[in-house]
C-alpha positions as CSV (number, residue, x, y, z in Angstrom):
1,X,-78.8,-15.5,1.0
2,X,-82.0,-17.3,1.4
3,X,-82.2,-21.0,3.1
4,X,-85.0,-23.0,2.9
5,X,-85.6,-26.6,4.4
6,X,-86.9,-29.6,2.7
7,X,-89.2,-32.0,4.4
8,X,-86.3,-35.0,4.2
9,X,-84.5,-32.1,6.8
10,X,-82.1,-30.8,3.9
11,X,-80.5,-27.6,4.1
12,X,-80.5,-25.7,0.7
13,X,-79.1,-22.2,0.5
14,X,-80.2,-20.4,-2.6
15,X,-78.3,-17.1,-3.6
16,X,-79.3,-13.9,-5.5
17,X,-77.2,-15.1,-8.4
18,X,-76.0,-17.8,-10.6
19,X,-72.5,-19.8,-9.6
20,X,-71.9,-21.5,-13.0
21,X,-70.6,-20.0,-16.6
22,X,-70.8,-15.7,-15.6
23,X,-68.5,-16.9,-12.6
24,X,-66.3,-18.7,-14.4
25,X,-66.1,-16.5,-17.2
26,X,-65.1,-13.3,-14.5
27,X,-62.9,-15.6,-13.0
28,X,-61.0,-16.2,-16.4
29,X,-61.4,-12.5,-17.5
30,X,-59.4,-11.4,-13.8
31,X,-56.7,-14.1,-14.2
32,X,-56.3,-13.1,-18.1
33,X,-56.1,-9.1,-17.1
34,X,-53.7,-9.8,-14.1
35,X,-51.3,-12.7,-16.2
36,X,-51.2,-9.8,-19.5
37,X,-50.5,-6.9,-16.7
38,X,-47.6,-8.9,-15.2
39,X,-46.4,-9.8,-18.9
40,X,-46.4,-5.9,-19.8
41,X,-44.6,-4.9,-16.7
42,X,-41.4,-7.1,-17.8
43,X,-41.3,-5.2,-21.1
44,X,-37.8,-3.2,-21.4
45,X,-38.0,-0.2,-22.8
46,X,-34.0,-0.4,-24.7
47,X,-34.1,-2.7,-28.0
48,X,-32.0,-5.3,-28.5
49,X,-30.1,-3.9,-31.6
50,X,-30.9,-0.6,-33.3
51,X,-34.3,0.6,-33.4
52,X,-37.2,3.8,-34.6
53,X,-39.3,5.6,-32.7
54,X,-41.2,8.0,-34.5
55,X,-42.1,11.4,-33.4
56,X,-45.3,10.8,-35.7
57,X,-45.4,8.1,-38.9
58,X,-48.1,10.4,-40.3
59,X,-47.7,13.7,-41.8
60,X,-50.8,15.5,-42.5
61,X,-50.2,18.4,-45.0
62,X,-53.8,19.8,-44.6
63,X,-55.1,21.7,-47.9
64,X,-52.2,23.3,-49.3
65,X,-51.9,25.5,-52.0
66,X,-50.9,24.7,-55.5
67,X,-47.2,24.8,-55.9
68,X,-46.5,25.4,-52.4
69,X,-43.7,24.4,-50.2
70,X,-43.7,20.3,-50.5
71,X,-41.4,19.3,-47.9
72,X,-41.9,17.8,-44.5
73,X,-39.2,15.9,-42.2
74,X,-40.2,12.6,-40.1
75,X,-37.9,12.8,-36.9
76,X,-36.8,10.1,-34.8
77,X,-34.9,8.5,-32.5
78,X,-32.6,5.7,-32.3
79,X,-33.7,4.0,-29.0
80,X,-31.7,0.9,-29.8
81,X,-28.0,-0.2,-28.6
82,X,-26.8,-0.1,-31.6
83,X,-26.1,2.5,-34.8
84,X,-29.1,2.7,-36.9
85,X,-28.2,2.6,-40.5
86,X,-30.6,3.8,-43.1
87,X,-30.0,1.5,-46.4
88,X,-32.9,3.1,-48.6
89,X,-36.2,5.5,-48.6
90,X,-38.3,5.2,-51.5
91,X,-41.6,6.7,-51.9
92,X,-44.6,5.2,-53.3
93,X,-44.5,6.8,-56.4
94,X,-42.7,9.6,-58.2
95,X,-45.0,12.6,-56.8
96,X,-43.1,12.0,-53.1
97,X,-39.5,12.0,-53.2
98,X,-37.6,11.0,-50.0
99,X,-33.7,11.7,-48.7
100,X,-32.6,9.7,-45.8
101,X,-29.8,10.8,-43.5
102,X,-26.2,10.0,-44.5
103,X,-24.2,8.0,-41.8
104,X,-25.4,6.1,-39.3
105,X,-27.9,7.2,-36.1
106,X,-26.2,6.4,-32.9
107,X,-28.1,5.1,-30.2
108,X,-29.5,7.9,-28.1
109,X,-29.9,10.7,-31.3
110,X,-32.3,12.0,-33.1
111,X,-32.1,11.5,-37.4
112,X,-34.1,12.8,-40.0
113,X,-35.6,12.0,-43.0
114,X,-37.1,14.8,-45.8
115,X,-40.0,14.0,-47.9
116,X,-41.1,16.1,-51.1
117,X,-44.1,15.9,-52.3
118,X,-45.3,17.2,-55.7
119,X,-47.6,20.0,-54.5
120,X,-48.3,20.5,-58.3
121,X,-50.8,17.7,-58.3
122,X,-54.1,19.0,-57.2
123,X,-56.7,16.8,-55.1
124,X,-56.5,14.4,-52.1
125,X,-53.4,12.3,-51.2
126,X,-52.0,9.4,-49.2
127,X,-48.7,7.9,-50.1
128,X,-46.0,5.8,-48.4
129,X,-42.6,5.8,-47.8
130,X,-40.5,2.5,-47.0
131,X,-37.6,2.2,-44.9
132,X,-34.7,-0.6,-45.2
133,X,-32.4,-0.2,-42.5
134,X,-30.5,-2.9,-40.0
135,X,-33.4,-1.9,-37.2
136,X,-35.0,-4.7,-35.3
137,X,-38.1,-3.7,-37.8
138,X,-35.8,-3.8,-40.8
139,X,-38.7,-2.5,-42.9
140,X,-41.1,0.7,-41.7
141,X,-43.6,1.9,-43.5
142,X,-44.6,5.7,-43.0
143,X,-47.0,8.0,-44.3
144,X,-47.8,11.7,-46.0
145,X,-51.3,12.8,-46.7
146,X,-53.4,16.2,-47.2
147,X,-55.1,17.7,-50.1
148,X,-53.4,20.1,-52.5
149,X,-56.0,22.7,-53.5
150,X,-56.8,23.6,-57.2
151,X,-55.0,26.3,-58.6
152,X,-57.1,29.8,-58.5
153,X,-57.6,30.9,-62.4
154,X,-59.0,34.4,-63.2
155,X,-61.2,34.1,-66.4
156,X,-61.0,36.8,-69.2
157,X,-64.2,38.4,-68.2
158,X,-63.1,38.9,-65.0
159,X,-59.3,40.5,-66.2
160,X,-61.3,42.6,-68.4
161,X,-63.5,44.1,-65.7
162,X,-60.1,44.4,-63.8
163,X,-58.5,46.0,-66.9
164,X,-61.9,48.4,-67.2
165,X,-61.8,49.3,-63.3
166,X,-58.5,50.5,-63.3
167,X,-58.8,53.1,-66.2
């Protein structure tokens, strides 16, 4: 802090920084952070009604081979108060084919719901599947993805070579 004195006698202190807008603005920034803290803190973790939580709401296949073993399962949880009925699963087109649990999911339990995807298809993917249910998000959207590699073809030159070796 630095003071220095005018000839009329008056007093000025000067400080190593500016009061006016950076001040304010870390003055809004704290009461903003501590306000949104406070808000989260009252969050309850129980939903009003039934409700998803996802293990994960992406499977990632990887590369898979052609023709392989399609099917993957999205597990949840019903962390609701209420049963969780599943009205409909329905992929985003024909290649993925979803079956959602019969009955309902009590609150506390874990459902699941299968996905098939046409493994046939070779290259990249990234398809959705959409939930209806009574949930307090009545739609959910999740996802399957990966790449299904090309199918390995032996050419006739190379099955004659075979043919040739083996004699």
């Amino acid at each position: 802090m630095i003071v220095k004195y005018f000839e009329n006698k008056k007093k000025v202190v000067i400080l190593p920084f500016k009061t006016t807008k950076p001040m304010k603005k870390l003055a809004l920034i704290l009461f903003v952070s501590v306000f949104s803290i406070s808000m989260n803190a009252q969050e309850t973790t129980t939903a009003d009604g039934p409700a998803f939580e996802f293990e994960t709401e992406t499977i990632d296949y990887g590369k898979i081979e052609n023709g392989s073993d399609g099917e993957r399962e999205f597990v949840f949880t019903n962390v609701g108060n209420a049963p969780l009925i599943i009205d409909q699963v329905k992929g985003s087109c024909g290649c993925t084919v979803p079956t959602k649990p019969e009955g309902p999911i009590m609150p506390g339990e874990t459902g699941k719901i299968k996905v098939k995807y046409d493994t046939k298809r070779t290259g990249g993917f990234s398809k959705t599947v959409t939930i209806t249910s009574n949930a307090t998000e009545p739609r959910k959207v999740v996802r399957v993805k990966g790449i299904v590699l090309k199918e390995e073809t032996t050419s006739v030159v190379e099955k004659s070579k075979a043919v040739i070796s083996n004699k």
